[in-house]
MIMIMI-249265 format. One record per residue (C-alpha): residue number from 0; x, y, z. Coordinates in pm, 1 decimal. Example, Ala and Ser with C-alpha at 12.3 -4.5 7.8 and 13.67 -1.06 7.14 Angstrom:
MIMIMI-249265
0:1230.0:-450.0:780.0
1:1367.0:-106.0:714.0
This chain:
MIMIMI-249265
0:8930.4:13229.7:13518.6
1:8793.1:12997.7:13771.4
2:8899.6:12654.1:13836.6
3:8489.8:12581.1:13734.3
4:8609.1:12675.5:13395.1
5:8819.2:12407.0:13225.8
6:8727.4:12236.3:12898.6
7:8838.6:11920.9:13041.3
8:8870.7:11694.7:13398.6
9:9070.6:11347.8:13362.1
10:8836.3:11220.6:13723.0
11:9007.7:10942.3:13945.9
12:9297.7:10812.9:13734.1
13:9685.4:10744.4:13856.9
14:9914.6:11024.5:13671.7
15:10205.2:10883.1:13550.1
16:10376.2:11212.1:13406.6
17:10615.7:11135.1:13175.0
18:10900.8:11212.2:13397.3
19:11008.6:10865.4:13509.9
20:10862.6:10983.5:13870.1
21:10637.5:10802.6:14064.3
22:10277.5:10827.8:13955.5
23:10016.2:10981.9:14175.7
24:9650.5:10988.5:14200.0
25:9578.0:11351.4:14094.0
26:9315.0:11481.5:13861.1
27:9400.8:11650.9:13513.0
28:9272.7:11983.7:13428.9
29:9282.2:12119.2:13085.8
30:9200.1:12456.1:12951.7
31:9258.0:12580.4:12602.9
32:9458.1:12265.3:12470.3
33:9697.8:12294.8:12718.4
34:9727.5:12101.2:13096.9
35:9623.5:12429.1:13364.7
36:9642.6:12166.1:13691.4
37:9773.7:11898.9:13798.4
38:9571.5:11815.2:14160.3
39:9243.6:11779.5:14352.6
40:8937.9:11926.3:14161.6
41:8668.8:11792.8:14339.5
42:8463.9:12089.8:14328.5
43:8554.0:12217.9:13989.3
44:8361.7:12147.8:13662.7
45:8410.4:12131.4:13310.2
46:8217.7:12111.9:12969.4
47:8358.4:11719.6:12980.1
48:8432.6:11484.0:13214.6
49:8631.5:11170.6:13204.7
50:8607.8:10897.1:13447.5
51:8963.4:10764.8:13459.6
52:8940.7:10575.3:13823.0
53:9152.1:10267.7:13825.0
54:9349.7:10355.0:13462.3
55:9702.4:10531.1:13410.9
56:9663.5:10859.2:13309.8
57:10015.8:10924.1:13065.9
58:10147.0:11134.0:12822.9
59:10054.6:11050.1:12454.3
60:10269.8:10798.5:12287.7
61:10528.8:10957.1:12009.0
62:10622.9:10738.5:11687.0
63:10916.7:10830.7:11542.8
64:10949.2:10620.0:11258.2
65:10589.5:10590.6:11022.6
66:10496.7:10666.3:10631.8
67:10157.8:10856.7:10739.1
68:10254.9:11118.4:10511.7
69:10039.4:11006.9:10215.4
70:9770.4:10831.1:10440.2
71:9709.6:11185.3:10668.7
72:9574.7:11383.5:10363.2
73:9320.8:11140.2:10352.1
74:9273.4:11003.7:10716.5
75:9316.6:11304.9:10938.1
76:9355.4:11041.1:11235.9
77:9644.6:10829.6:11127.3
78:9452.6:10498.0:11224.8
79:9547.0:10242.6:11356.0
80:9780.6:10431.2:11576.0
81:9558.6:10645.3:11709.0
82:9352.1:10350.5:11895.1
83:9690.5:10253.5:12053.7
84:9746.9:10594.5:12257.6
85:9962.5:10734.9:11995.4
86:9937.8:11096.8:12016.8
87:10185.3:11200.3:11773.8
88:10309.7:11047.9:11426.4
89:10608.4:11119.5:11268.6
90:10615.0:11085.3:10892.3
91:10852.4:11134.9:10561.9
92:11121.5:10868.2:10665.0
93:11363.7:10648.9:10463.1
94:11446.6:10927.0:10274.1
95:11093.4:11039.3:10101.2
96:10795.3:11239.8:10170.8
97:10501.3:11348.1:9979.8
98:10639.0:11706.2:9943.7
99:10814.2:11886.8:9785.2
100:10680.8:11691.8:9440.6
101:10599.9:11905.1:9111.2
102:10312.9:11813.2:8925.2
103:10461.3:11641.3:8680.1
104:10677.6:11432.2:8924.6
105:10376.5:11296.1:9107.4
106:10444.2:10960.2:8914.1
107:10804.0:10939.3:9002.1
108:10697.8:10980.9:9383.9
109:10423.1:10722.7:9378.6
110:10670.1:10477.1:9204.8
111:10850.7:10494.7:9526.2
112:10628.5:10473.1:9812.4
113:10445.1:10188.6:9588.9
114:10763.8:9961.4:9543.1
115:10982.0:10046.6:9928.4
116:10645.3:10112.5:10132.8
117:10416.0:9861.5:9948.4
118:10173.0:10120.9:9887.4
119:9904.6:10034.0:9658.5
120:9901.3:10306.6:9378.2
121:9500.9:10288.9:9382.8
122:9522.6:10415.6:9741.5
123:9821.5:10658.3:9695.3
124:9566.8:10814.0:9430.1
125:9377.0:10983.1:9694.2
126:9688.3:11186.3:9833.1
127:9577.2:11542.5:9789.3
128:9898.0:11631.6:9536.7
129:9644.6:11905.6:9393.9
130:9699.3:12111.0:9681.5
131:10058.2:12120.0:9736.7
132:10390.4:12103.8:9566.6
133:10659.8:12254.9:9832.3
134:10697.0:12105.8:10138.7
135:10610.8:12478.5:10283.3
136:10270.3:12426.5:10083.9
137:10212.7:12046.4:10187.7
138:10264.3:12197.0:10593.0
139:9990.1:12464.2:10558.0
140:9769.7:12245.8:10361.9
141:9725.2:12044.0:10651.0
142:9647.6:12278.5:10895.0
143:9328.2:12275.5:11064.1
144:9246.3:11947.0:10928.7
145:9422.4:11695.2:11138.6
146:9291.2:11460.2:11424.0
147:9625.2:11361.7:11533.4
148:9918.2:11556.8:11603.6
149:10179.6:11517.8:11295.8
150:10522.2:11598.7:11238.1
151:10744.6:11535.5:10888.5
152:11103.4:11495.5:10803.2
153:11210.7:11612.9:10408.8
154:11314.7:11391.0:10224.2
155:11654.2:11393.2:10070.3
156:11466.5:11187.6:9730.6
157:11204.9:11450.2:9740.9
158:11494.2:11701.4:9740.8
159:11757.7:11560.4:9462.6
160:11443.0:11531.5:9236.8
161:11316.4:11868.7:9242.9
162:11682.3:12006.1:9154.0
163:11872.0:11753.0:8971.4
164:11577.3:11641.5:8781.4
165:11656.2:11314.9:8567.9
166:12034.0:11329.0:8686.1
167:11893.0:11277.6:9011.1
168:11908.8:10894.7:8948.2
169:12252.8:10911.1:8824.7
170:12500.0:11085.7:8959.4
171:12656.1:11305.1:9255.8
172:12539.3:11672.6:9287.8
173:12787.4:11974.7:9196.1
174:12800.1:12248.4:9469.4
175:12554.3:12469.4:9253.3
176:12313.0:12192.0:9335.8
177:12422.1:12138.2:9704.7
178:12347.4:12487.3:9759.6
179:12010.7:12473.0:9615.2
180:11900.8:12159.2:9819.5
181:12086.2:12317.1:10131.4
182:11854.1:12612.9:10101.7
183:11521.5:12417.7:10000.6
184:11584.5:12185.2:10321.7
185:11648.5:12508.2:10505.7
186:11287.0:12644.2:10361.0
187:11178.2:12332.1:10488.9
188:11256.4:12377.5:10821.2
189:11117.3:12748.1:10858.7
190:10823.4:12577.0:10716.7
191:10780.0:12333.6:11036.5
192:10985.8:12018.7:10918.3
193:11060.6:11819.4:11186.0
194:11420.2:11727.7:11035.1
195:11568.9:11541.6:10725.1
196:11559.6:11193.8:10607.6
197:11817.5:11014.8:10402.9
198:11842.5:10635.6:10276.7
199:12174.5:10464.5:10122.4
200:11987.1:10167.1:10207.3
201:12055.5:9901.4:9880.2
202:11731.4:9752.1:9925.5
203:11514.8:10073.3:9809.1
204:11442.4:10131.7:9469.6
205:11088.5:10193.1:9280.9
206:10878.2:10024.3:9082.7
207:11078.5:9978.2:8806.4
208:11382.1:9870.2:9027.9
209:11566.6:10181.4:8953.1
210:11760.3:10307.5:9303.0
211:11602.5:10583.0:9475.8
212:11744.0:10921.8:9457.1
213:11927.1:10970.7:9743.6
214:12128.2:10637.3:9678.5
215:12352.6:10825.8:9436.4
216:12448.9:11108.0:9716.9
217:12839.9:11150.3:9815.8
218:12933.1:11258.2:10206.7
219:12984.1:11628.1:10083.7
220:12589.2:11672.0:9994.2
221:12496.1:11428.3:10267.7
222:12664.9:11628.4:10581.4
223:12626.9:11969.6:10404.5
224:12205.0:11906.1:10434.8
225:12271.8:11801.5:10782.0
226:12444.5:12019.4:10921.7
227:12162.9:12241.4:10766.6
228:11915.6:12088.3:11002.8
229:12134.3:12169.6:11273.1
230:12186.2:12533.4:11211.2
231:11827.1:12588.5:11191.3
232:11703.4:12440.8:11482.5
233:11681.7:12148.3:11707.1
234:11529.6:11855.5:11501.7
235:11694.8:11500.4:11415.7
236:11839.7:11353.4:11088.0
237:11616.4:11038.5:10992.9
238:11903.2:10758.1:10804.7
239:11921.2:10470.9:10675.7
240:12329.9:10382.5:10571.0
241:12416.6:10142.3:10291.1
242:12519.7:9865.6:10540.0
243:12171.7:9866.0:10732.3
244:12072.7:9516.7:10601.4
245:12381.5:9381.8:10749.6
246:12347.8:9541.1:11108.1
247:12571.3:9867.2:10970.2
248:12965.2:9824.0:10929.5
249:13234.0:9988.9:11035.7
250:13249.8:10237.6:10712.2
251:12889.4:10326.1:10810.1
252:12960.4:10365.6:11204.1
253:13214.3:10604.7:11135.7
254:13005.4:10804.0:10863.4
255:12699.2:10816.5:11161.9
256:12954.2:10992.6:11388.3
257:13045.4:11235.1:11132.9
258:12685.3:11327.3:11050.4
259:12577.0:11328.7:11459.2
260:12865.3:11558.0:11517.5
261:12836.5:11754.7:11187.7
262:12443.4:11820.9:11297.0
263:12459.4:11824.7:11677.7
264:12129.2:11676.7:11654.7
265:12027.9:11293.9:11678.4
266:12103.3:11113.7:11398.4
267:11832.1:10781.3:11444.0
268:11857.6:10469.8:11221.1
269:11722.8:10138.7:11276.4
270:11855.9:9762.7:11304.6
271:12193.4:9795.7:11481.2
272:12369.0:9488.7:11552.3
273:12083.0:9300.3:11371.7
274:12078.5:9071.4:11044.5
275:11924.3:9411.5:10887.9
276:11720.6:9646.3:10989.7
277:11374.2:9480.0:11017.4
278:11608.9:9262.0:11303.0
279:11655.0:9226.1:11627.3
280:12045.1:9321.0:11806.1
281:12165.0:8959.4:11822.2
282:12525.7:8801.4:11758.8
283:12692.2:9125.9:11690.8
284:12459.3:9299.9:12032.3
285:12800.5:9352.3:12181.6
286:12975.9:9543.8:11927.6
287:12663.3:9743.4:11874.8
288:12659.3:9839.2:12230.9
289:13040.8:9909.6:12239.9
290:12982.0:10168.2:11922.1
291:12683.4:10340.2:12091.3
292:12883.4:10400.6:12375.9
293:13204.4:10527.9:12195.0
294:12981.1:10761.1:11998.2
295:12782.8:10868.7:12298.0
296:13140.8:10912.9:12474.7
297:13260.1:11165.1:12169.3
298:12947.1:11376.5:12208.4
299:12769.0:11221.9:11891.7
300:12369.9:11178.5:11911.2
301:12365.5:10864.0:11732.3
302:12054.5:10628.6:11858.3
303:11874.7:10302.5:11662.5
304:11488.9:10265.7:11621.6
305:11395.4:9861.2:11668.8
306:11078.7:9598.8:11652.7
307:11014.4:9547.7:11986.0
308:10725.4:9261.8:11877.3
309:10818.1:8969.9:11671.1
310:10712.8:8900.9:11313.8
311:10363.0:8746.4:11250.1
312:10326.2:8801.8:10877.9
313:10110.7:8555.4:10606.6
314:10302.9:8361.7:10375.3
315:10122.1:8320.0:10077.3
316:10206.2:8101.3:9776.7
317:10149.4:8306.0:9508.0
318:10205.9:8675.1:9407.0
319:10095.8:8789.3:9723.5
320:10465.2:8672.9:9857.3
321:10709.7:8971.6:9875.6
322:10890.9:8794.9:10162.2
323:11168.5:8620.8:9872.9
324:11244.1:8880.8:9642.2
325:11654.2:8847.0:9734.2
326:11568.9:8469.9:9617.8
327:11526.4:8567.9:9216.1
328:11412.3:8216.0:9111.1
329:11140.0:8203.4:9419.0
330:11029.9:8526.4:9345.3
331:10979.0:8455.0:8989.7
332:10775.7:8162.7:9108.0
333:10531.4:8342.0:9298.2
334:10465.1:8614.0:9010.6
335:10337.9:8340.5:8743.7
336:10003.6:8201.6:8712.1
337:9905.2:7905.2:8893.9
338:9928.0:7650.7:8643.3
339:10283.2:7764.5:8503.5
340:10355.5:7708.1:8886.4
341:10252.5:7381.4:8905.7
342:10451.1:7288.5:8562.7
343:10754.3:7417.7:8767.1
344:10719.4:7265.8:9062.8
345:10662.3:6938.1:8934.2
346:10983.0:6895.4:8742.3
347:11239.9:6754.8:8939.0
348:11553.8:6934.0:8835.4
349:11401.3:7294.4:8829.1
350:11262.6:7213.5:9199.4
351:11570.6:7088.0:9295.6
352:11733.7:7445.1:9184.4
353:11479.5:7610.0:9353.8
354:11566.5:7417.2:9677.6
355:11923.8:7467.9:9656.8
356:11886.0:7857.3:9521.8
357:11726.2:7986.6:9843.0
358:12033.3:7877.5:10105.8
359:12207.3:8172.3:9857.4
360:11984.7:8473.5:9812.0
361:12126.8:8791.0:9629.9
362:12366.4:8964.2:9832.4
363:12453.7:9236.4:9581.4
364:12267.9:9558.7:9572.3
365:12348.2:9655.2:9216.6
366:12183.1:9318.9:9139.8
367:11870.3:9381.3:9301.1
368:11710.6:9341.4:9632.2
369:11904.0:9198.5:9923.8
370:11627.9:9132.9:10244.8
371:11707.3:8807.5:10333.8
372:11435.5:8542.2:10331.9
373:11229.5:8413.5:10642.6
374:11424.0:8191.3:10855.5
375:11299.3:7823.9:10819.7
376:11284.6:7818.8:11180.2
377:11053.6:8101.8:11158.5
378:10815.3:7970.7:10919.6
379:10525.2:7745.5:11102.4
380:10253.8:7559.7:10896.3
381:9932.6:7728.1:10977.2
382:9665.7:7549.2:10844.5
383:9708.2:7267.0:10528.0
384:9454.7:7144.4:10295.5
385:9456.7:6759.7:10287.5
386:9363.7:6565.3:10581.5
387:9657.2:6398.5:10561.2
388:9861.8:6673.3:10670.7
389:9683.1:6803.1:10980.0
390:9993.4:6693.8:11195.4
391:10274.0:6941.2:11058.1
392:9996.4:7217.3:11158.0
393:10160.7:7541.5:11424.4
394:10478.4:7355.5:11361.1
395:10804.4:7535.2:11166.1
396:10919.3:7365.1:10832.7
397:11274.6:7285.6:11014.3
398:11120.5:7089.2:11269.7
399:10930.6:6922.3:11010.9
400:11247.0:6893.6:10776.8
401:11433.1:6709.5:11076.2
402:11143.3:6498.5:11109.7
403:11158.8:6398.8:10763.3
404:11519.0:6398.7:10664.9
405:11507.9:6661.1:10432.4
406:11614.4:7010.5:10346.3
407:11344.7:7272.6:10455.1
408:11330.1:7457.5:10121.8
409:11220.0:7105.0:9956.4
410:10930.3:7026.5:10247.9
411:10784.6:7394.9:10206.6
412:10808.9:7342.6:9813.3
413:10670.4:6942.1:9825.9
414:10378.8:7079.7:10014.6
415:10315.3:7365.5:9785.1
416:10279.7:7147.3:9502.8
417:10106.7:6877.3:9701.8
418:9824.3:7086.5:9809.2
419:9789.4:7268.4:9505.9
420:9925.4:7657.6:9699.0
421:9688.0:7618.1:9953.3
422:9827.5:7568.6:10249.8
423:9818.5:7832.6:10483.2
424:10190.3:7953.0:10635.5
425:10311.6:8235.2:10838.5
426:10688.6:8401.6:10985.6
427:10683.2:8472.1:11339.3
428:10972.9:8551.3:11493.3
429:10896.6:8507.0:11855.3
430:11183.8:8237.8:12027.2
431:11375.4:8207.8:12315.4
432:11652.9:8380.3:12133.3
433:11470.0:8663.2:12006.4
434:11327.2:8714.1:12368.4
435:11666.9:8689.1:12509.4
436:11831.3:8946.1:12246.2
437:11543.7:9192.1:12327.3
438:11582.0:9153.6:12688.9
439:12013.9:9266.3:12627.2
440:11938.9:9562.8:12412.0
441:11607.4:9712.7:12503.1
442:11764.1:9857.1:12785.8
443:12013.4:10062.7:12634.3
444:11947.8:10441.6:12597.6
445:12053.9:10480.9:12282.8
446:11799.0:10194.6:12161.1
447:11457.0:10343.0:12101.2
448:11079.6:10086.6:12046.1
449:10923.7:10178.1:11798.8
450:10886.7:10138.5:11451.7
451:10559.4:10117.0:11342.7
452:10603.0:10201.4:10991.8
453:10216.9:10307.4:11023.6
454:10054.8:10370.3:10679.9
455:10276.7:10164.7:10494.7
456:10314.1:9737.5:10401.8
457:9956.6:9751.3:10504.0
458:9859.6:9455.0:10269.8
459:10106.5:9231.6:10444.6
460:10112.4:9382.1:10822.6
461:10000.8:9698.4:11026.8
462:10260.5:9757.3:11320.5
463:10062.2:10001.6:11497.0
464:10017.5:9820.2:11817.2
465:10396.4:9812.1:11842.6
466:10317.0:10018.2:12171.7
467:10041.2:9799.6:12340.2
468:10235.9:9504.7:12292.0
469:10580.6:9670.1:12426.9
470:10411.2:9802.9:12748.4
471:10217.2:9476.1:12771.9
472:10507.0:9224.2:12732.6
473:10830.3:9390.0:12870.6
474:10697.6:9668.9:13067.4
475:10400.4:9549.0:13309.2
476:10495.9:9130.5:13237.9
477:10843.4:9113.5:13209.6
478:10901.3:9435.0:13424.7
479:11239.9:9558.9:13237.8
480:11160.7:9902.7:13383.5
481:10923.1:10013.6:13613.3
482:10561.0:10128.9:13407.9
483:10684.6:10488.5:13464.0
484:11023.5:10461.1:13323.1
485:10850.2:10230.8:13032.0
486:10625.4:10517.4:13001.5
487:10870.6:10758.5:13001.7
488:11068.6:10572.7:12680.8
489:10770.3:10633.1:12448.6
490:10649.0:10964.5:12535.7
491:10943.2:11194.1:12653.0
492:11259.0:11037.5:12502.8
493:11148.2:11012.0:12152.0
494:10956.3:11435.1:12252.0
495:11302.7:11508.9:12329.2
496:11504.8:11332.5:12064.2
497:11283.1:11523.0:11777.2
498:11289.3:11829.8:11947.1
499:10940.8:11861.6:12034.3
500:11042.4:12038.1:12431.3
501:10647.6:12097.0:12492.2
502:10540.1:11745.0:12445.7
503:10572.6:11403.5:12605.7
504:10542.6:11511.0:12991.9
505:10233.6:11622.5:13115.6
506:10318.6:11920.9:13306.0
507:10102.6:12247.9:13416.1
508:10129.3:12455.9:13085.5
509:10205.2:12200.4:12864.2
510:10001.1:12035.2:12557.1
511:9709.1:11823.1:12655.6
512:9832.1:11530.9:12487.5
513:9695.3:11250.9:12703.5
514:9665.5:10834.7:12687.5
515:9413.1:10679.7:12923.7
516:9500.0:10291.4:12970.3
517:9422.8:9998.9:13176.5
518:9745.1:9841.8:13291.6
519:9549.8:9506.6:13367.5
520:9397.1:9480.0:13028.0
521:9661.1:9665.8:12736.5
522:9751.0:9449.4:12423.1
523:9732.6:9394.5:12112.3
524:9446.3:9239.7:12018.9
525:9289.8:9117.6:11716.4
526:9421.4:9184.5:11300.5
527:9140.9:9276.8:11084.3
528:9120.2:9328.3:10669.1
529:8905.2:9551.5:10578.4
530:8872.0:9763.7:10218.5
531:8856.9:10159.8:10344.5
532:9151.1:10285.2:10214.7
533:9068.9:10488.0:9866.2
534:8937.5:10278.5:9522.1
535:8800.6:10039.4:9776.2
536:9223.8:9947.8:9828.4
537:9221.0:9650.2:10131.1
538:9434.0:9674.2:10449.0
539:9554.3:9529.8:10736.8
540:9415.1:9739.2:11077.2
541:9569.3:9616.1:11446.0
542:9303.4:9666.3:11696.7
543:9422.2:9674.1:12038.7
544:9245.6:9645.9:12405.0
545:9244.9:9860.8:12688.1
546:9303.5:10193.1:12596.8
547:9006.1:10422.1:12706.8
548:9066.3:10743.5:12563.1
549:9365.5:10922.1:12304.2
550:9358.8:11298.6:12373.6
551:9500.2:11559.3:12131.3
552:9516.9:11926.9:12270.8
553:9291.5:11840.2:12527.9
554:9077.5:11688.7:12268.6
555:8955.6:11355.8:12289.1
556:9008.3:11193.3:11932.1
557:8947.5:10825.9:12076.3
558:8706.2:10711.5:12348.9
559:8619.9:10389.2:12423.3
560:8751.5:10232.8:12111.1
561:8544.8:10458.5:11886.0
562:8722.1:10772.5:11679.4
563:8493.7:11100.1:11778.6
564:8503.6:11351.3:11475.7
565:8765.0:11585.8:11631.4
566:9020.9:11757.4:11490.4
567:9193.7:11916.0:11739.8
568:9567.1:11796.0:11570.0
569:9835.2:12052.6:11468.4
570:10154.3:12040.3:11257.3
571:10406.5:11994.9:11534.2
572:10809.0:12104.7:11464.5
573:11087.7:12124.2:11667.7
574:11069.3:12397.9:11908.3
């Protein structure tokens, strides 16, 4: 086959490959899905073209850590993500995936994703549950009808279900039972999972506030699925321990070594040395760092997922607000109807209580959720409703507490009542501090961006431009790495880390899966609510600027901002 024979030129653009080498100015050939040469090809042609003179020509981004696993059997593309240079998603973690799930159990699944992923159970009525009930069945079903490239853990709630039935939600497993969920995770893998996901996290439970499944596992089951996964094949362990909302303790460090060495194979949570998991490393960075290095230092794969953007979420005053549901009075508050809220608010005593009950939200997991509220240093005054007020506007409540000689809990309630729940708030997270924690931690190599959670909380929040933002802000502003080691943190560490060898580089015989970006013009860029999920279900979407073209298998999926039909994606596994 001639070099006038390729499916696809890249034209003009600076190749950086994935490597952490240099980039150079080198056209891309593709044939057949796959990269066939890396060089010159001025007198070679192809069925398409793409002009990439000027932009970085890199591997596709990889996302270890998203929910698309309901969304993909309804949006082949796994938007937003896909718009950001994301090339591959991977799905099923926390502990749950859409498969396996009997028929009968599709219920008990949707309770789930509805209450930990705020899933709307409108939307999760157009997952495709017909088709499938093993996780085998839920991998072929998808083949052939993917944009994007997409990869799934099992998921030990999934699992616990389909064997212990009801007991599942109360007690350990005997060893008749291990066995069986050893062997269906071991189906799983021969089936193309990418790995397993666990959660002891306290904050998950469904809708009817009932702990998920694999809550009630012991370390026998726990390290007998995982070491599973390692016996199979290369892969990683998705896990979420019981301390994660406190930055994970001791008890849990240790237990993280045991799996990673137990498996052999990376063992990836999220939030270390944070306040909990949705956190940045802070206060306890140091002993965080000290732990990752011991582990690393006994040969055990342990590494933590983290927000590398800060928090810029609504903060509504009514039942909208999930951001206080460790507060149980607040919480309460926002579920009633607006004049009940006003009768509350406007007795002294009961808004007193609610003042002082917020300085002590729930800290007990058997008692219900435990996600501490916003900061009040975190929560700014958007836009108010009386005149009046126009001066505490893009200012925090503390700030205006201090201002005002009083606690923040009773300035953020006083306004509430005073403009009748219409004043307009939000969390963002972004300080000095948060900058400065960032800046200690990112660098670590056992600290991996990311975190998307694509296709889930999308009422509140869609995190899928986690990757224009991190290679705007801290790779080509700040410069913490050079753009082809900040490249190389998105595209070949987390290839490597789930196992996928033939992905994340772009290398003569490897898979055409190919981000085209302009380093002068990549961000985040605007939020937009729009209604296109199924039943007409509203979410969040994260547009972002600058990226000219997301190719799949030597596909293009995205060009200029537009999706283009394709569907060149596969089910990709650990290889």
């Amino acid at each position: 086959m001639s070099e006038r024979d390729y499916d696809l030129i890249v034209r003009g653009g600076f190749v950086v490959d994935g490597t952490g080498l240099p980039r150079r100015r080198v056209d891309v050939g593709v044939r057949a899905g796959r990269i066939a040469k890396l060089g010159h090809l001025d007198d070679a042609t192809a069925r398409e073209e793409i002009d990439a003179a000027g932009a970085i020509v890199a591997p596709g981004i990889i996302d270890l850590h998203t929910h698309y696993d309901p969304q993909i059997t309804f949006d082949p593309y796994a938007t937003m993500s896909c718009y950001h240079g994301v090339t591959t998603v991977m799905a099923g973690n926390c502990g749950f995936s859409v498969a396996p799930c009997r028929k009968d159990d599709t219920s008990f699944l949707k309770d789930i994703f509805a209450s930990v992923e705020d899933m709307d159970p409108i939307a999760l009525s157009g997952v495709r549950w017909d088709q499938f009930e093993t996780f085998p069945e839920f991998m072929q079903s998808l083949k052939g009808k993917l944009g994007i490239n997409f990869a799934c853990y099992i998921g030990h709630s999934n699992v616990r279900r389909w064997v212990m039935g009801d007991d599942c939600l109360t007690r350990t497993a005997t060893q008749a039972e291990i066995a069986q969920m050893v062997a269906m995770v071991g189906e799983a893998m021969d089936a193309g999972a990418a790995g397993f996901s666990s959660s002891n996290s306290p904050t998950q439970a469904d809708i009817h506030g009932r702990p998920v499944p694999s809550r009630f596992t012991d370390e026998a089951e726990l390290s007998a699925l995982v070491a599973e996964v390692g016996r199979r094949k290369s892969g990683s362990i998705s896990y979420l321990p019981k301390s994660v909302m406190e930055g994970t303790d001791e008890h849990d460090r240790a237990l993280l070594v045991r799996l990673a060495l137990k498996s052999g194979i990376p063992v990836i949570i999220q939030g270390i040395g944070g306040r909990s998991k949705v956190d940045i490393p802070s206060q306890s960075w140091e002993s965080a760092s000290n732990f990752l290095a011991d582990a690393t230092a006994q040969g055990a794969p342990v590494y933590s997922l983290f927000f590398v953007q800060p928090n810029e979420r609504a903060i509504t005053l009514g039942p909208q607000n999930k951001h206080y549901r460790s507060v149980f009075s607040w919480h309460e508050m926002f579920k009633l109807p607006i004049e009940e809220r006003r009768a509350l608010l406007k007795d002294p005593e009961k808004r007193a209580q609610l003042a002082r009950d917020v300085g002590n939200h729930n800290r007990n997991s058997d008692l219900g959720n435990i996600v501490p509220p916003p900061e009040w240093g975190d929560v700014f005054v958007d836009l108010v409703a009386l005149e009046k007020n126009k001066g505490l506007e893009k200012r925090s409540v503390l700030a205006i507490a201090k201002e005002q000689g009083k606690t923040p809990a009773q300035v953020f309630l006083d306004l509430a009542l005073e403009e009748d729940f219409k004043t307009e708030l939000s969390w963002r997270t972004e300080s000095k501090e948060w900058a400065q924690a960032i800046r200690a931690s990112l660098p670590n190599a056992n600290m991996i961006p990311g975190t998307s959670d694509g296709g889930a909380h999308l009422a509140r929040f869609d995190g899928a431009d986690w990757s224009s933002f991190f290679l705007r802000r801290w790779v080509i502003d700040e410069k913490l790495w050079s753009l082809e080691e900040g490249i190389r943190r998105i595209t070949q560490v987390p290839a490597a880390l789930a196992g996928l060898h033939d992905r994340g580089t772009l290398r003569v015989g490897g898979w055409a899966d190919i981000m085209i970006f302009d380093p002068k013009t990549i961000a985040p860029s605007h939020k937009q609510f729009t209604n296109d999920l199924p039943g007409n279900v509203g979410r969040w979407r994260s547009w972002g600027k600058g990226v000219k073209a997301t190719i799949v298998n030597g596909e293009p999926i995205v060009l200029d901002g537009k999706l283009t039909g394709r569907m060149p994606g596969q089910v990709v596994s650990p290889n």
